[in-house]
C-alpha positions, 0 to 999 in steps of 0.5 A: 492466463489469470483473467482480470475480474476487478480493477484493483491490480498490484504492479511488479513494483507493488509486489516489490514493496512486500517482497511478493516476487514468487507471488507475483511470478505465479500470475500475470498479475496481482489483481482480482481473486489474487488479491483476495486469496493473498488477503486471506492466506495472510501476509507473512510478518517478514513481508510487511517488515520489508513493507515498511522498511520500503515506504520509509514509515515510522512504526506508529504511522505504519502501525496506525495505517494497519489499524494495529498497535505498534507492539503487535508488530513488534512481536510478530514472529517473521514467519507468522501470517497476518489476519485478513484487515492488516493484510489487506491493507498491506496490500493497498499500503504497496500498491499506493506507494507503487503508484505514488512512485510511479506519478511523483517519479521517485520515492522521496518526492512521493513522501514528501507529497504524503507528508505536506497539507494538500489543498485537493483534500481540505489541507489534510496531509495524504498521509493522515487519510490513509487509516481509512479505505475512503482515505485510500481512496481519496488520495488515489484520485487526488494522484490520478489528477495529478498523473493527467495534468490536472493541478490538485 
């Protein structure tokens, strides 16, 4: 049994969002040290391709949230690995969409959020916050009002 040592976990859904599913398996969940171990062994290229294809990001949005240049990304073989950061942030990039999907109900409405000026966070569009860990978490706790009623 994989014993939770951080809150931080990745859902199914998440693990759907980079086509993590043999990972996923392995454990109860993503969570804690797997989370770690998969920031650190790399998300392969054809994942995070599958990551963005999923969100429904344009490549300069996606490449600016993983603080890497869109031709990076374009040059990336499928089976290379990504550095620990971009990894990392892949990670929290699913299991923010895995999350928004789940409060907002659907993708599209989940965007569409992402998209427009939010009052909670000074007017800034959820979207343009999340090139930072302290953006993440922003629009995190925004969500988690949200989620129990609270009008943000």
């Amino acid at each position: 049994m994989f014993v939770k040592i951080f809150a931080m976990t990745v859902n199914e859904p998440a693990a759907e969002y980079l086509s993590l599913h043999r990972e996923y398996k392995r454990a109860e969940h993503l969570g804690g040290l797997k989370l770690i171990h998969l920031s650190r062994e790399g998300i392969r290229m054809d994942n995070l391709r599958h990551l963005r294809e999923r969100t429904g990001l344009d490549l300069p949005a996606f490449a600016r949230i993983l603080q890497i240049t869109p031709r990076t990304l374009q040059n990336k073989e499928a089976s290379d690995n990504l550095g620990v950061s971009v990894s990392e942030k892949a990670l929290e990039l699913a299991m923010l969409f895995a999350r928004g999907v789940d409060v907002f109900g659907n993708h599209d409405r989940f965007i569409s959020w992402m998209r427009k000026p939010c009052r909670a966070l000074e007017n800034e569009r959820p979207l343009d916050l999340l090139d930072t860990r302290f953006g993440f978490d922003a629009v995190t706790q925004v969500m988690g009002r949200m989620e129990h009623g609270v009008i943000s």
